[in-house]
N, C-alpha and C positions, 0 to 999 in steps of 0.2 A: 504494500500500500504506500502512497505517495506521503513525502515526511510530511509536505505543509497540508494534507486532510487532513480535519479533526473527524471523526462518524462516530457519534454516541452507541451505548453498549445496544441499544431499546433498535437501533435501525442496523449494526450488524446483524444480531438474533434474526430480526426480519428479514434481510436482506439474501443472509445467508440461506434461512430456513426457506425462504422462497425459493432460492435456485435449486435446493434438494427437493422442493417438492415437483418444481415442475422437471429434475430430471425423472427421479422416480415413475411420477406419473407416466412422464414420455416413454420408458424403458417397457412399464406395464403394460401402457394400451398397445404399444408396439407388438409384443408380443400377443396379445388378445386380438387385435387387427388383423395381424396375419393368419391367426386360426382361425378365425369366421372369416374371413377371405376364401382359406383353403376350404373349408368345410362346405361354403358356398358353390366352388367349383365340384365336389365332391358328387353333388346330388344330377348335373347336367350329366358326368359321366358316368356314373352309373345308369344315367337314363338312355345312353349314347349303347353303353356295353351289354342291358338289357333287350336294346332293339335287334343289335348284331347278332345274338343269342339269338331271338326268336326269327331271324330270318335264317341262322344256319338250322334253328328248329324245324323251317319250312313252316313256322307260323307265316309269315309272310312273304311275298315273292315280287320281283319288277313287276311292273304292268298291270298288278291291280292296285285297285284305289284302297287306301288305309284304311276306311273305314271298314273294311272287312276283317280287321280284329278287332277283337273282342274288347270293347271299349272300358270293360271292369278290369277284366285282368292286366288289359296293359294299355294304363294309363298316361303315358310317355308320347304318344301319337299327338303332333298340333299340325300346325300347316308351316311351323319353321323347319321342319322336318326336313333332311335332305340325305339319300342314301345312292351312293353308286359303289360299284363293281367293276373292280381293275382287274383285267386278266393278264397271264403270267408274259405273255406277248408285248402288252402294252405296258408293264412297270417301269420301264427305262427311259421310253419317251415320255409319259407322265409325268413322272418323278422330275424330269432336268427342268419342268414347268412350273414345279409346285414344290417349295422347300420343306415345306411339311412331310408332304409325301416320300421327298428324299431323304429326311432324318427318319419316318415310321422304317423303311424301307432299310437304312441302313442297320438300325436296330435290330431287325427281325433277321436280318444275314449273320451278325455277330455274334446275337444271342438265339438258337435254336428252342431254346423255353418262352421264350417271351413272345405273345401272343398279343397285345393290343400298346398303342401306344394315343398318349391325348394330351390337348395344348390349348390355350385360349388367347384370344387374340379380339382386335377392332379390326371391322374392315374400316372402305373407304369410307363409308356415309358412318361409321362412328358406332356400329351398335355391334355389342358384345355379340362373339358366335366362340361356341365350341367344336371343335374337329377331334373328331376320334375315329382310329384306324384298326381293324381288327384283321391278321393275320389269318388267311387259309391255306393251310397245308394239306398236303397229299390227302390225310388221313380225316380232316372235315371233308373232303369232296367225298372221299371215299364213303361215308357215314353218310350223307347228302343223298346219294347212287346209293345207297343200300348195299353195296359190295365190301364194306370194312368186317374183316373177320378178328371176333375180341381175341378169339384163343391164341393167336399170334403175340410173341414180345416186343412191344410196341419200343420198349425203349432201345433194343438192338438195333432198329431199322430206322434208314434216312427217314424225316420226312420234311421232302423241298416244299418251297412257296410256290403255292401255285397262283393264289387269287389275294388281291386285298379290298377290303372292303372297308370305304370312307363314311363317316356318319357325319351330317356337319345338323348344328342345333344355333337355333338365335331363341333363347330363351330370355325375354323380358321380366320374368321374373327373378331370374339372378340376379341381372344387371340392377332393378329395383333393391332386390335385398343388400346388395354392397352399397348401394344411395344410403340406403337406413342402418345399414352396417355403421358407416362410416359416421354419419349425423352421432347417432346413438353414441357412439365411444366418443366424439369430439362434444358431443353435452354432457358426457360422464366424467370424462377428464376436467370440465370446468367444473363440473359441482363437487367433484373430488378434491381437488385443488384449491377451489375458492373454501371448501368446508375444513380441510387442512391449516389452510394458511388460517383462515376464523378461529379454531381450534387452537392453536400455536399460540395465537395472539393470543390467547385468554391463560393460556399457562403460562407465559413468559413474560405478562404483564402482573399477573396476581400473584402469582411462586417466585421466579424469579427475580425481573426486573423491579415489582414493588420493593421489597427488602432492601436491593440496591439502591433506590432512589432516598426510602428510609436513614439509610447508610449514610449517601450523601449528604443529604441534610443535616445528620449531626455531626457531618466530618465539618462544613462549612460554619456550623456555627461556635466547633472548636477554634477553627482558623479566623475566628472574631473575635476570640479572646476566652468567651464561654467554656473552661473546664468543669463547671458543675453539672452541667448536659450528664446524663444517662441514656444509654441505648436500651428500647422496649419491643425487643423481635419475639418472639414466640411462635416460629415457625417448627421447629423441634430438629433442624435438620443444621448444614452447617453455616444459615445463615445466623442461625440462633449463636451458634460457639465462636462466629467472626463478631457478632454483637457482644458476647460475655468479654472477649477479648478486648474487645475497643473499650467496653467499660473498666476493666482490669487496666491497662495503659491510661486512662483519664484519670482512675484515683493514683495511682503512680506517680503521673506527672502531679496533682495534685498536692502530694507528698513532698515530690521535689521543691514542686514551687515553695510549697511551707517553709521546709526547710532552705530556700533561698533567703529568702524573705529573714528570715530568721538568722542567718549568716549577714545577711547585709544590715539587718540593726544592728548585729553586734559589731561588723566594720565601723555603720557609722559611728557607733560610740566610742569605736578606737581613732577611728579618724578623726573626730573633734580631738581629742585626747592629745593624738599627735598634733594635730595642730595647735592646741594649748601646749603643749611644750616646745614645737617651734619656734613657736613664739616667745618662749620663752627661753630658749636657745638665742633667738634672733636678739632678745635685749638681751642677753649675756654677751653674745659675740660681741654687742656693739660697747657694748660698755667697757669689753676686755679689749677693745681695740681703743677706744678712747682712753683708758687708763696706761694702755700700750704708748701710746702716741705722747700722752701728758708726761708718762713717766721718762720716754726717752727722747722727748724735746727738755725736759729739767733738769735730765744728766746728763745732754751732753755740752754745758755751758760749763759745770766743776770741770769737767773731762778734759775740755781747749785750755781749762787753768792751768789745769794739774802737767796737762801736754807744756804750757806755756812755761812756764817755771822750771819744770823737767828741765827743756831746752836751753835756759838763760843759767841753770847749776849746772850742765855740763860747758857751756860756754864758756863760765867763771873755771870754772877744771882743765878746761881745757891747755891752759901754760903750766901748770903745776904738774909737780911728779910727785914720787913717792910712795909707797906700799897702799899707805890710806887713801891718798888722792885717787890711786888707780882702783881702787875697790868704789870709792865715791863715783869715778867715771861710770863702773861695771854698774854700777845701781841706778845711776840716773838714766843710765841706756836700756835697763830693764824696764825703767818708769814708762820712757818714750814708747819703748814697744807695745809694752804692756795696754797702755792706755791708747794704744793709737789702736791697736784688737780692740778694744771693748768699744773704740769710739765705732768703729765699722761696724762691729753687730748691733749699733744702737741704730746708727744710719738704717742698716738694713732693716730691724726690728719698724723701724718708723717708714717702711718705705714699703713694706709689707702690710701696714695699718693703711696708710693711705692708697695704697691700688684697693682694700676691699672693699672702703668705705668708700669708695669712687672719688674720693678726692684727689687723688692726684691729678696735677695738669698739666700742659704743654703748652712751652712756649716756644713759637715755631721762629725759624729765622732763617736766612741764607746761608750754607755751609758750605765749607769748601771740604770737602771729603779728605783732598790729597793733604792740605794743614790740619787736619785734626786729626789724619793717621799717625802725621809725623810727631804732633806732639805726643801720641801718644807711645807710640817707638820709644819718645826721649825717655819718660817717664818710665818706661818696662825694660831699657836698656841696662841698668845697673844692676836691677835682680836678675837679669838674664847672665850678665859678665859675671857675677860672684859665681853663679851656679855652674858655670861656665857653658852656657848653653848658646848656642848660635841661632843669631835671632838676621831674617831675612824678609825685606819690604818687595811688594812686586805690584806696583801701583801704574795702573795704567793711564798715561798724560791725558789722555783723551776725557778722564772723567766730568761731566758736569757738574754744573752749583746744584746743589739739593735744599728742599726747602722740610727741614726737620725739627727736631728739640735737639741742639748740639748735646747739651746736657745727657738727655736720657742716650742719645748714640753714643757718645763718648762710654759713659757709666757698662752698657751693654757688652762694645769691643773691647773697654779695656779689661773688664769680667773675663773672654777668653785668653787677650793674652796672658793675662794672671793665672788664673787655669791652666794654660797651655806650657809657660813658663814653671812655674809650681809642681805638675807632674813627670817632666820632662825630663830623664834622667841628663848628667854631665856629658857632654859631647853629642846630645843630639841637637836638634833642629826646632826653630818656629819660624813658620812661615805667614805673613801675614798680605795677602791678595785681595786687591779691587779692583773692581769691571763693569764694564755695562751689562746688563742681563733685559733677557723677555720677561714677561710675566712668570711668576712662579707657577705649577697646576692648585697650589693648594689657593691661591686667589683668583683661577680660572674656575673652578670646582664649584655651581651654583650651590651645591648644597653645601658648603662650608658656612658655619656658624661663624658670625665676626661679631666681638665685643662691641653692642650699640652703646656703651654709655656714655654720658655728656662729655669724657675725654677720648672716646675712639674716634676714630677715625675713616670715613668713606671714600672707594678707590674706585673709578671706574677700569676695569683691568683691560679694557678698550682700549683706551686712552693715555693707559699711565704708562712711562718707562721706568726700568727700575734700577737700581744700581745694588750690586752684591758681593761683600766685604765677610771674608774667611779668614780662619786662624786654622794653621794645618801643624798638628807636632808631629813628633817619633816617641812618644812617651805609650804605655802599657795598653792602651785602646777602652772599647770600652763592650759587650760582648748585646746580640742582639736584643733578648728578651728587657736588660736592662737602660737601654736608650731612652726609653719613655720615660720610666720612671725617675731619672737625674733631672728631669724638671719640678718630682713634687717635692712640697717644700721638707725643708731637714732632712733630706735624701742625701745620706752618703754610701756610697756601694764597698768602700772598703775602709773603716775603722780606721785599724792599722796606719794606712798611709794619710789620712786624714789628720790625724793625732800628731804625725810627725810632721806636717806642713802646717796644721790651723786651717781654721775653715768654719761654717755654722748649715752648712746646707743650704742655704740661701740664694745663694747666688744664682743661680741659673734661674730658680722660680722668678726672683727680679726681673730677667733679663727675660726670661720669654714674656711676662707678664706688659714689659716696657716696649717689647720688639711689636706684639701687638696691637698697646695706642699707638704706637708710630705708624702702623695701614702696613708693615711688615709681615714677613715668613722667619721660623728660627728653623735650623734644619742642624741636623747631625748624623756625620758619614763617618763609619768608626769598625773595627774588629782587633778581637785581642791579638796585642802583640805588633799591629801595624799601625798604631797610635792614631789621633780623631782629629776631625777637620769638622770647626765648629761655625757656621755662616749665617748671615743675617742676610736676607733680600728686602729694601728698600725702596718704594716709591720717588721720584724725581720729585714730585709736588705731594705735600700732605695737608689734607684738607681734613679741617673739623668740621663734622655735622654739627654742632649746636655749638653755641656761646659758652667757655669757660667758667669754669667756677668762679667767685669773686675773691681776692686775695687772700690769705686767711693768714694770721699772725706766726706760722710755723715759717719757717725756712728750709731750703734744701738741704742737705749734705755738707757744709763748711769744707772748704777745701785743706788744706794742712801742708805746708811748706810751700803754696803755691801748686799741689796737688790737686786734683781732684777724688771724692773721696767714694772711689769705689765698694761697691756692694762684694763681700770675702764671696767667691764661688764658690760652687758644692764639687765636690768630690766625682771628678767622670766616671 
């Protein structure tokens, strides 16, 4: 059946059971047809084989008229009546005249027992005639002449054709009986048929099809929502056990529902719940980031003191010698250090408050990429010489002005060279490379999330070119599963070497956090052993979607010697 018919169940039944009936039907009368057809023919030829009988009887003979038998006994005689006499002489010429004659004819040569042959036909003008041909052999003439003697064995001896003899019959009352044959079985078959198919219809509307429709109807007014519906079949048969069922699945799902229902009050009550402690979470966070932010904007003013002083006691030390003086030197340079760590983790601590509290901001400006690599070379050159690690610029002249927060760029690159410098063992390498780049995929990627907050930043990646600034070592690498996670914050991947350089985990979170408001990519290409190449891709122009925050009494970072005061990185 074609996919786009729909044909309801009520007009297959029909549809179907129609075509069985009227094959049936057709198969039956066909068969009944045929037999009153045959049986029809049957009685002409027996009227045909009775005649030939009572003329080899010499009941009758050519040349007289039929009425001279016996109009009771043989009742067969009309005036359609037509009988001739082929003698043995004349069969050949006949015969090539008359196809009948030539089949009777051939029959009777082949088969020596067979004695009459008969066929019905139309002539020209249309009306039914029977022909029937009866064999005379030796041994009817002989019977005929009265010379046949019985005592002889008849089946031993020839006996040739000598005569045949044709009956031809136009009997109108055959041809009438097959008119009312034929009527009769064509008004049986409709009333058969029509009372079938009426029949049909009343059991497959009342038995079957009503139940189905039953059925449907409470299927449609489950799919309306109604699970309290009951099915009420009481047929006793299986449309009753398909109703028990559908009623058995409705209290089921009833059940279910219940117990949905009853899962989900108890979620919502957990969900208010959670969200009263979120909330309460959410003023905790903010109060521990504000307490955060207070505490490490009010330590680090002792801290520049304590920094400051350090420096003006090693100064005053600095002519002097002596056992004590040099111990006096060793302590004040403990001071410097010491306190110059605590001032970075406060920086970063406070720099950490401010990205979550969305205050951080950006102030954008014209940079020169290739002077603020190089300042930052200068500054990373002495700890790279002590360690003795070879440190290489690869800056391409071609660079353009970018329009960034020098501040936060600075703060980010100089995070890896410090990094880069710090885990690097003696006699390797940093390499520090700038270039023009395309778009990165991760700002071609529509589905990538970007920080909308009042300090990010909107890129048309159409539009925008980018420039992209790498820090490449030869120091321990960094292994795959752990690349991700050296962004989250107090992430150190090895203790150990952390402990022996200093550090707070930080750093990087900073730096991806900062590379972000800047409408940046932070990326990291690394395996152990073949040491990590750490890159920021940069926008030409950076454009803030919304208006800056308004000034707020905090300050950045203080620089320290003329330094800038970078965020301590995390541990690759």
């Amino acid at each position: 059946m074609l996919k786009g018919i729909r044909i309801s169940l009520a007009n297959k039944c029909q549809l179907l059971f129609g075509l069985a009936v009227v094959l049936v039907m057709t198969a039956a009368l066909t068969v009944v047809g045929w037999r009153m057809q045959t049986l029809v023919e049957q009685a002409p030829q027996r009227r045909a084989k009775d005649l030939a009988e009572m003329w080899l009887a010499e009941q009758i003979t050519f040349g007289e008229p039929v009425q001279r038998v016996d109009e009771t006994d043989n009742p067969v005689f009309t005036t359609g009546v037509l009988l001739t006499l082929i003698e043995e002489d004349e069969l050949e010429s006949t015969s090539a005249e008359d196809p009948f004659l030539e089949q009777a004819i051939e029959r009777f040569d082949q088969t020596p027992a067979a004695s009459e042959f008969f066929d019905a036909s139309r002539d020209d003008d249309g009306q039914l005639t029977f022909r029937y041909a009866r064999a005379v052999r030796a041994s009817d003439v002989a019977r005929m002449e009265g010379t046949f003697e019985a005592g002889l064995d008849a089946a031993g001896l020839a006996d040739p054709l000598q005569q045949v003899l044709l009956v031809r019959l136009r009997d109108q009352e055959a041809a009438m009986q097959q008119t009312l044959n034929r009527i009769y079985i064509v008004a049986a078959g409709l009333f058969a048929g029509l009372l079938a198919i009426a029949v049909f219809y009343y059991i497959t509307t009342r038995i079957i099809l009503s139940p189905v429709r039953v059925l449907r109807g409470y299927a449609e007014r489950v799919s309306e929502g109604d699970i309290l519906i009951r099915s009420d079949i009481n047929t006793g048969d299986e449309f009753e056990q398909l109703s028990d069922m559908f009623n058995t699945m409705l209290e089921s799902i009833k059940a279910n529902q219940d117990e949905l229902q009853s899962a989900n009050k108890t979620l919502d009550m957990k969900l208010m719940d959670m969200a009263e402690s979120n909330v309460a979470l959410f003023e905790a966070n903010k109060v521990k980031g504000e307490f955060l932010a207070n505490v490490s904007h009010e330590l680090r003013t002792p801290l520049n003191s304590i920094i400051g002083f350090a420096e003006v006691l090693q100064e005053t030390l600095a002519d002097r010698t002596g056992p004590i003086d040099d111990k006096r030197k060793r302590y004040a340079s403990n001071i410097i250090v010491s306190s110059r760590r605590l001032l970075e983790l406060i920086n970063d601590l406070l720099d950490i408050a401010k990205i979550e509290a969305g205050k951080m901001q950006l102030r954008l400006a014209t940079v020169s990429v290739i002077d603020t690599l190089e300042g930052l070379v200068t500054l990373i050159r002495p700890q790279a010489d002590k360690k003795k690690v070879r440190l290489f610029v690869e800056v391409s002249p071609r660079l353009p002005m970018i329009e960034t927060d020098p501040g936060k760029l600075q703060q980010v690159v100089f995070n890896f060279l410090a990094n880069a410098v710090k885990f690097t063992p003696a006699g390797g390498t940093v390499t520090l490379r700038a270039e023009s780049a395309p778009p990165p995929p991760e700002v071609l990627d529509p589905n990538r999330k970007l920080d909308r907050s009042a300090s990010a930043v909107s890129i048309d990646p159409a539009d925008a070119a980018y420039v992209r600034i790498s820090v490449a070592d030869t120091g321990p690498g960094i292994n795959q599963e752990d690349q991700d996670r050296i962004f989250d914050k107090f992430t150190q991947l090895d203790p150990s070497v952390t402990k022996s350089h200093g550090g707070t985990g930080l750093g990087l979170t900073i730096a991806k956090e900062l590379t972000d408001m800047l409408g940046g990519t932070l990326n990291v290409e690394s395996a152990p052993g073949r040491g990590a190449t750490f890159s920021i891709t940069l926008p030409i122009v950076t454009e803030i979607e919304e208006e800056p925050l308004p000034e707020t009494d905090e300050t950045e970072a203080e620089a320290v010697d003329g330094e800038p005061a970078p965020a301590e990185p995390a541990s690759e």
